[in-house]
N, C-alpha and C positions, 0 to 999 in steps of 0.2 A: 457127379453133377452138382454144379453149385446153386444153393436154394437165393443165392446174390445173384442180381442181372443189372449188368452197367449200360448207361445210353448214354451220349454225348448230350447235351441242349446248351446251344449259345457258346460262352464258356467254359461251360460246367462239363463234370460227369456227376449223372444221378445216378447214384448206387441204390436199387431198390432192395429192401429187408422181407425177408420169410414173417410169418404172425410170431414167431419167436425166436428169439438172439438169442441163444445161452452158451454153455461151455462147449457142449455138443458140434455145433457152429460159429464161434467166433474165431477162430483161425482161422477159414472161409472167408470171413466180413474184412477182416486184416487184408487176406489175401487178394479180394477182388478192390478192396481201396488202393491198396500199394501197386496192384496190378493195372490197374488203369492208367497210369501215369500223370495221373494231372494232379496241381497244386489248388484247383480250384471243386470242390466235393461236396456234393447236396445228399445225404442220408435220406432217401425218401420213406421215414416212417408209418407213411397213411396204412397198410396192412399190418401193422405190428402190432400187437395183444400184451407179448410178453418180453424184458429185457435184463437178462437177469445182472448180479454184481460183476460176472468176470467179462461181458456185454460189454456194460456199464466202462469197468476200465481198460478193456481195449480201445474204444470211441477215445475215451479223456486222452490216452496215449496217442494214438493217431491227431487226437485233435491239436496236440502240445506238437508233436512232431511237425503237423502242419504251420505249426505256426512258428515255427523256429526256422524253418523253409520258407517263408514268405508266402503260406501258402493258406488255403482259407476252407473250412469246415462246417457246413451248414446241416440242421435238422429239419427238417421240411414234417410236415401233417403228423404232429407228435398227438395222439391221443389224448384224452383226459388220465387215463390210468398210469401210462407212461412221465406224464408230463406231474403228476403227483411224485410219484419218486424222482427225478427230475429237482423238485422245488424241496420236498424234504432232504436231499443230500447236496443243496444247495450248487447242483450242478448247472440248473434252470438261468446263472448267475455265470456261467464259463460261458456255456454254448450260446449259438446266436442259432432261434429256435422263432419259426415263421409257419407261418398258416398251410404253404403246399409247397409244390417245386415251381409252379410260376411266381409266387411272389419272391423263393429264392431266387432264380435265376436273375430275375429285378431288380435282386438288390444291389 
């Protein structure tokens, strides 16, 4: 069973996140992005604690791939702790990272 749950909103799919992403899981996180089919993806981070490097660069790849697809990759309720590493590896600077999944969906 996958600790990922996709829901459609508007034209999105929100991919909700387990409290931790790491190597463990991130085949998973791949899996239920690619699996959804759509070009349009909100990362609902609000329950995520932990994200660890290999997390980190499946998101960046997914995120590259989406956008080479004409396709678009949103961070929704990124924590304080998340959103720290985020700004130290200058990631905070690729992603388009917003308050929840309504104000994603909004945009």
């Amino acid at each position: 069973m996958s600790d990922f749950s996709t829901a459609p909103r508007d034209l999105f799919v929100v991919v909700t996140l387990p409290s931790r992403v790491d190597a463990s899981n991130t085949k998973a996180l791949v899996e239920a992005v690619v699996g959804c089919g759509s070009k349009q993806i909100v990362l609902d981070l609000k329950g995520t604690e932990v994200v660890d490097s290999t997390a980190l660069g499946a998101i960046v790849k997914v995120h590259t791939s989406m956008q080479t697809t004409g396709g678009q990759l949103i961070l929704a309720g990124v924590g304080d702790g998340i959103r720290r590493v985020l700004a130290m590896t200058r990631l905070d600077r690729v992603f388009t990272i917003v308050a929840d999944v309504d104000a994603a969906v909004g945009s």
